[in-house]
C-alpha positions in Angstrom: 83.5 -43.7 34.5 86.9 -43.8 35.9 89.0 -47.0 37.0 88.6 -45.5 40.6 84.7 -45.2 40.3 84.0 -48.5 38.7 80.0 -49.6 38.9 79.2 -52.8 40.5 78.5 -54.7 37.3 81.9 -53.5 36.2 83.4 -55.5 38.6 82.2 -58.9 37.6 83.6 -57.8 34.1 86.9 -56.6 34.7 87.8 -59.4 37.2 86.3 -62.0 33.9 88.4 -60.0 31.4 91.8 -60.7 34.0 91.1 -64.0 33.7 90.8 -64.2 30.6 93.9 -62.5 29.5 95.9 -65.5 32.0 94.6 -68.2 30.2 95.0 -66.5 26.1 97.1 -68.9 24.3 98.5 -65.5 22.2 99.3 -63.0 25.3 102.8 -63.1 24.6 102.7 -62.0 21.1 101.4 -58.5 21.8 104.8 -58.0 22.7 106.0 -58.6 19.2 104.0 -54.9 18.3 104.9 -51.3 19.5 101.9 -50.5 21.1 100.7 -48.1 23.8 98.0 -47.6 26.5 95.8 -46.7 23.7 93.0 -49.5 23.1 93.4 -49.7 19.5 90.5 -51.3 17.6 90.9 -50.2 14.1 93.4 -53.2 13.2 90.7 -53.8 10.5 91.8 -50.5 8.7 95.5 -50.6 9.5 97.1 -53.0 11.5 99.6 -51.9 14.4 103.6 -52.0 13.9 105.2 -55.2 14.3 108.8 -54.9 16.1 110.5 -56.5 14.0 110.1 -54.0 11.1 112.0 -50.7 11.8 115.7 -52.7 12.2 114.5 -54.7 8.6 113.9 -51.9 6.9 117.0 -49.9 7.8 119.1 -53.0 7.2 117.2 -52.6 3.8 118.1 -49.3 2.9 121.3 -48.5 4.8 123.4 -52.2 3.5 121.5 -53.5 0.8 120.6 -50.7 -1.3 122.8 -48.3 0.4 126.0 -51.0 -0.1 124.8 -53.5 -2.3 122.8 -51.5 -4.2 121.7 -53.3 -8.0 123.4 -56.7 -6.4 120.3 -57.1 -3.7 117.9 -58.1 -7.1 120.1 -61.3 -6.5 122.2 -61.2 -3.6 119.2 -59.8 -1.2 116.7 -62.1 -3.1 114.9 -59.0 -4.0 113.8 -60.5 -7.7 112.0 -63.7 -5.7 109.8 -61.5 -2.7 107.0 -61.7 -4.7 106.5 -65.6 -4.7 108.8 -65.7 -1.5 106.7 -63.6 0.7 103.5 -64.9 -1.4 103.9 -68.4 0.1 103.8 -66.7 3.8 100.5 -65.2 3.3 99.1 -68.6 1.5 100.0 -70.4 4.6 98.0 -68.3 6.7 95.2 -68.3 3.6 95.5 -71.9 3.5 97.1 -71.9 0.4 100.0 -74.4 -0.8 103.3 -72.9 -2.3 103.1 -71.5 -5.4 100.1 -70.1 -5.5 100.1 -66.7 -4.5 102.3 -63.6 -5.8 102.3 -60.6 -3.5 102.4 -57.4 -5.3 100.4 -54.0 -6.9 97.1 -53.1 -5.2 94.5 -55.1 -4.5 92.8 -52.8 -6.9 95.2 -54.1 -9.4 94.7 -57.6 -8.3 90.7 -57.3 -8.4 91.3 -56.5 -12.1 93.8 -59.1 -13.0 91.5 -61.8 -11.3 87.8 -60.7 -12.2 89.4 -60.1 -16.1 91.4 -63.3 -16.6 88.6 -65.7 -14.8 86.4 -64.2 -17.6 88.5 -65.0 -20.2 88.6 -68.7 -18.6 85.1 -69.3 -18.1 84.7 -67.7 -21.8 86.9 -70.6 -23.0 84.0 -72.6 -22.0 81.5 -70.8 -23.5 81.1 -67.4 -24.9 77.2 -67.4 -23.5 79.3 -66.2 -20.2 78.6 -62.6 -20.1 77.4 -61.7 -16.8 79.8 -60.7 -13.8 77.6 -61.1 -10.6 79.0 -59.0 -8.0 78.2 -58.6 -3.7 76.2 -55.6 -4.3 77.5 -54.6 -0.3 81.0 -54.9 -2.2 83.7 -52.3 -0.7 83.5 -49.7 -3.6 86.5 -50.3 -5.7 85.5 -54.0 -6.2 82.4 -52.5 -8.0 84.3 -49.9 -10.0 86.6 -52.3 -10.9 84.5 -55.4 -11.8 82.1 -52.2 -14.4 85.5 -51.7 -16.0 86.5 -55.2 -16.2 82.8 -56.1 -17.6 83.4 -53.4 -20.4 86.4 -54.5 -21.2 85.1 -58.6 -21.5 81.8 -57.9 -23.2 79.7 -58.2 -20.1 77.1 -57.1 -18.0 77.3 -56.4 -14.0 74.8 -57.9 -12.1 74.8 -56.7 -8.1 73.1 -58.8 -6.1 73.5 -59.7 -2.0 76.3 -62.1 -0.9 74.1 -64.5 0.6 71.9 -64.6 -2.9 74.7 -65.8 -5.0 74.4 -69.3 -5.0 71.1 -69.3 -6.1 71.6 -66.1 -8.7 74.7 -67.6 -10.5 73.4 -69.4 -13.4 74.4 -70.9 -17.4 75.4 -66.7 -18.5 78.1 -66.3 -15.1 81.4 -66.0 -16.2 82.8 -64.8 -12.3 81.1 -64.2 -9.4 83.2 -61.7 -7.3 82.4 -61.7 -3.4 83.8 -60.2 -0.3 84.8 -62.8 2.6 83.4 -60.3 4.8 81.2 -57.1 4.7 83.7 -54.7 5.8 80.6 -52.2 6.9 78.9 -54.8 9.2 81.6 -57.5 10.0 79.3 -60.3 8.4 80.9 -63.3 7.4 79.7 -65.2 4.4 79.6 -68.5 3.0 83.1 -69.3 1.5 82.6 -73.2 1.2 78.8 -72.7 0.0 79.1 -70.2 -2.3 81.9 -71.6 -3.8 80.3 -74.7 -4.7 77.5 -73.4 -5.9 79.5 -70.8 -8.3 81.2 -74.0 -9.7 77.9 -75.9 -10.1 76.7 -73.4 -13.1 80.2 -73.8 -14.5 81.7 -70.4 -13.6 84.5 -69.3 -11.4 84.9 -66.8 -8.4 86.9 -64.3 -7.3 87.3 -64.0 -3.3 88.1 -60.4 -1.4 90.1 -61.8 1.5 90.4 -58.2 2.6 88.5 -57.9 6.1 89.3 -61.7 6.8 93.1 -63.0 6.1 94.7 -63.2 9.6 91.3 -63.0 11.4 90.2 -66.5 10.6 90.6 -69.7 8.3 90.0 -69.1 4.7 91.3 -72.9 3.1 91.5 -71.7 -0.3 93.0 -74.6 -1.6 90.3 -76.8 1.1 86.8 -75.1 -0.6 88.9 -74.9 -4.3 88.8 -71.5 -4.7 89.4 -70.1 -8.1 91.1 -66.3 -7.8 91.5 -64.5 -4.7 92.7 -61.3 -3.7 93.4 -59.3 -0.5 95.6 -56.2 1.2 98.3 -56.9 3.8 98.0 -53.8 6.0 95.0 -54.6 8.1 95.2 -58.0 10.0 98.9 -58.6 8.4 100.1 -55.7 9.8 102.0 -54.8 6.7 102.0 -51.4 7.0 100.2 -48.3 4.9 99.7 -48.9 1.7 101.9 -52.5 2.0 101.3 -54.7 -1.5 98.4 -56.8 -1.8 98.3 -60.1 -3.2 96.8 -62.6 -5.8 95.9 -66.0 -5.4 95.9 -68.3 -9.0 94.6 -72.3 -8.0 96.8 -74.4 -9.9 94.6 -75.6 -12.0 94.0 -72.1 -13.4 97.9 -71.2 -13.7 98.4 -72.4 -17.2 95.3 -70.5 -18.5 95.5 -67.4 -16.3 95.7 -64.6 -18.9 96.4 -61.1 -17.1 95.1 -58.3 -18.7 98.4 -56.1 -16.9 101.0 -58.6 -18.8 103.9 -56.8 -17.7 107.5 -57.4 -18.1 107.9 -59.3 -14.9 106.1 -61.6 -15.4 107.1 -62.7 -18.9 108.7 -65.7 -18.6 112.3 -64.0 -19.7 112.0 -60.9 -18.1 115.7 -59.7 -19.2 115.2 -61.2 -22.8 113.5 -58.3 -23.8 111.5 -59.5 -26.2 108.9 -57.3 -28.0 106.4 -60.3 -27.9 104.8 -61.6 -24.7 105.4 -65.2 -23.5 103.9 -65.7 -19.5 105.6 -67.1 -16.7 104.9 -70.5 -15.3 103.3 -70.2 -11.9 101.9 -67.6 -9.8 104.5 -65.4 -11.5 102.2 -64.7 -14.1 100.7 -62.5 -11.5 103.7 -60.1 -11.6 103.4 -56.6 -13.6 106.1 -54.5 -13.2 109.0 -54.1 -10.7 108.2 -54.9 -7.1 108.1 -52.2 -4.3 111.0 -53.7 -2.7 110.6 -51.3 0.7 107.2 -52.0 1.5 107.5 -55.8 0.5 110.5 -56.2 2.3 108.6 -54.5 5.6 105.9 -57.2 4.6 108.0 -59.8 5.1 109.3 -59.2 8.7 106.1 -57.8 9.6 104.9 -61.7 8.9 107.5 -62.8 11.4 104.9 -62.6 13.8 102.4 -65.2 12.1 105.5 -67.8 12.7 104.3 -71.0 14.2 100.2 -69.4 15.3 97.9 -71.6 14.0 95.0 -69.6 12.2 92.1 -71.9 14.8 93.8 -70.0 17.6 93.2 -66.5 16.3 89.7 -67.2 15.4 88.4 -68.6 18.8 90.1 -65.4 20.2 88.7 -63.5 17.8 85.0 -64.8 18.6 85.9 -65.0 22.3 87.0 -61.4 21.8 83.8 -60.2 20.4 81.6 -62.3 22.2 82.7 -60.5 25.2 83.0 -57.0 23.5 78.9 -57.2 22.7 78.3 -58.4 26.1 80.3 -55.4 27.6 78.2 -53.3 25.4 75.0 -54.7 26.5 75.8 -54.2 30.2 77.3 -51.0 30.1 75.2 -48.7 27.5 71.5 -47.9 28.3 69.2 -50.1 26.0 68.5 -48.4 22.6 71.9 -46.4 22.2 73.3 -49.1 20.0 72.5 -51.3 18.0 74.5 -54.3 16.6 74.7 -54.5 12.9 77.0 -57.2 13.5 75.9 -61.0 13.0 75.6 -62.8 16.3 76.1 -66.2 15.1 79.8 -67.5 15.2 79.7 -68.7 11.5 78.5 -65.2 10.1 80.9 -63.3 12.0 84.2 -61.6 10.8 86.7 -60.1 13.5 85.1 -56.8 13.9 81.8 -55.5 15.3 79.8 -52.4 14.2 77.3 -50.9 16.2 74.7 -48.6 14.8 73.9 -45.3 16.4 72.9 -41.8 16.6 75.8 -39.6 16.6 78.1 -41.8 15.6 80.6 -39.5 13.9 81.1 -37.3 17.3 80.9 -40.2 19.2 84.4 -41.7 17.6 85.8 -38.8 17.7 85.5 -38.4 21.6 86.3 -42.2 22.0 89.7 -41.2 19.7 90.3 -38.6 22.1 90.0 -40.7 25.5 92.4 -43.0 24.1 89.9 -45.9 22.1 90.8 -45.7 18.8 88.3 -47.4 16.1 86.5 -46.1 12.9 82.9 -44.0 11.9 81.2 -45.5 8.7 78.8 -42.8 7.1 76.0 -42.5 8.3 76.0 -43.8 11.6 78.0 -46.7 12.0 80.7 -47.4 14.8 82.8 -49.6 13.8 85.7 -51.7 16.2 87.9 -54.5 14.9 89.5 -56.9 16.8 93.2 -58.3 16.1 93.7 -61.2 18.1 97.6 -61.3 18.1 97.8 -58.2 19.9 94.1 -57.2 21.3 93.8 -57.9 25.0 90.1 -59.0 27.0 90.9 -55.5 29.5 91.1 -53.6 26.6 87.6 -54.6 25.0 86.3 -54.5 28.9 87.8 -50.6 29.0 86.2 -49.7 25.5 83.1 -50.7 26.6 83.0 -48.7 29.7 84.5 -45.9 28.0 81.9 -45.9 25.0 79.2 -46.2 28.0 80.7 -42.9 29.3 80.9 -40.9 25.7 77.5 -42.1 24.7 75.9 -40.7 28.2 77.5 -37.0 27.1 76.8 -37.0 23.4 73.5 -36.3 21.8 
């Protein structure tokens, strides 16, 4: 289904998706990324390259530690990214300064969250010995919260998103939830479910993984406990670019990492055989910081200057409203099926379709230049970044999934 050969119903949709390119709010910053004629919907996995990043980094390694070499821990403010580049992301997290640490993994971070909010809510009450977990949860939350639960003297109890308000109870120590499912795109209840985790006297852990930079989260709004999340999907922080860990306040002088590394000791260069914690979100710290990739962080956040969070998520909706609708009018009835919520307040910033073939149907899309993600066993799965993701595109992948679908299987 070439551009020369468009079908009538095409037309309609092409000439709506022009339109609405004019009137986006966040057209120009596309230009801020180095991007192609590739549609590229898999900013959900890894987001595209900021600009901005490639003269940062060589300024990095060519003057400061090519030149100034040990002097950039001070003269570079190397030693203060962590908190420095933390109080970026909790602006766009909805998080006040102070708060949130970026560093490690968000493996790491799962760990150090789900560990020392057991150890709070223990404080209150060694009954707490049950860590209810999303049991949808991407993989390594599970793995992580089984180790964190043997190392605590609790028990794991999986159990759906949307179940644990009313499956938290007097023996919760942490629930541990994902924002959103990063198989379906589903959004659930931050606001809700925090509440209700807070009503039987436990604390939870969020995995802002498939939502920071995609929509509002308001940590410090809904008075979320711990939080984690990467920075290479919708942050565009590059592979593998260090995660962070949000500690409320309130929890700061009680937050008791499991990973109390020398950084954050509250005099690092002391040396002291015996472990006194930072003040602050610095207690997050473990060992030395992956200056590179956190500096790349940094300018790759550049781009979230002055874009108000409300903006990205009406284009995100906007965007995937019109993505499904595309969809409905271009593939036959019954090749796909959304797995993707179709209410506004359950959706994330991606959509996943169900269907037969899936795997070889990415595969072709990858090779006709619309780039998203398979999900065993059938899932197709296409995420939508706002600050670079255009209403032509989505109209194109449609038409071009219509096209692959009609040849495969």
């Amino acid at each position: 289904m070439s551009d020369a050969t468009l079908p009538t119903d095409a037309t309609e949709l092409t000439g709506e998706a022009a339109a609405l390119d004019a009137a986006d709010e966040l057209r120009d910053r596309r230009d801020a990324f180095a991007l192609d004629d590739v549609v590229y919907l898999d900013g959900n996995s890894l987001g595209a390259l900021p600009r901005a990043v490639p003269d940062r980094l060589a300024d990095v390694v060519a003057r400061e530690w090519g030149q100034l070499r040990i002097r950039s821990w001070e003269e570079s403010g190397w030693w203060t990214a962590p908190e420095r580049i933390g109080d970026r992301v909790g602006r766009i997290v909805g998080a006040a300064p102070g708060q949130v640490v970026v560093g490690d993994s968000t493996s790491v971070n799962v760990f150090k969250a789900v560990v020392a909010a057991v150890r709070i809510a223990q404080e209150r009450g060694a009954h707490r010995d049950q860590i209810v977990v999303d049991e949808a949860t991407f993989p390594t939350d599970g793995y992580i919260a089984e180790s964190a639960a043997r190392m605590t003297g609790c028990t794991v109890r999986p159990v759906a998103a949307g179940d644990v308000p009313n499956a938290v109870g007097a023996r919760t120590a942490v629930a541990l939830v994902n924002h959103v499912d990063y198989r379906t795109g589903r959004l659930h209840d931050l606001p809700g479910t925090t509440a209700a985790v807070h009503a039987a006297g436990a604390l939870v852990v969020w995995d802002l993984c498939h939502s920071a930079g995609a929509l509002p989260v308001g940590l410090d709004a809904h008075g979320v406990d711990l939080a984690v999340g990467c920075t290479y999907k919708y942050l565009n922080g590059g592979p593998g670019s260090p995660a962070y860990l949000y500690v409320a306040r309130e929890h700061q002088p009680r937050f008791d990492s499991p990973l109390p590394g020398w950084n954050s000791h509250a005099d690092p260069f002391g040396m002291d055989p015996g472990y006194t914690p930072a003040d602050g979100a610095a207690r997050g710290r473990v060992g030395t910081p992956d200056i590179l990739s956190m500096l790349a962080l940094e300018a790759a956040l550049e781009v979230w200057d002055d874009v108000p969070v409300e903006a990205v998520r009406a284009k995100s909706l906007a965007l995937t409203d019109f993505f499904l609708r595309c969809v409905q009018r271009y593939v036959p009835a019954g090749r796909v099926e959304s797995v993707t919520p179709a209410a506004h307040a359950e959706r994330g910033s991606q959509v996943a379709l169900r269907c037969a073939d899936a795997g070889p149907a990415m595969a072709e899309l990858v090779r006709r230049g619309v780039v998203g993600d398979f999900r065993r066993p059938d899932v197709l799965r296409f995420g939508f970044t706002p600050l670079y993701t255009g209403f032509a595109e989505v109209e194109r992948a449609a038409r071009v999934l219509a096209d692959v679908l009609g040849e495969v299987g």
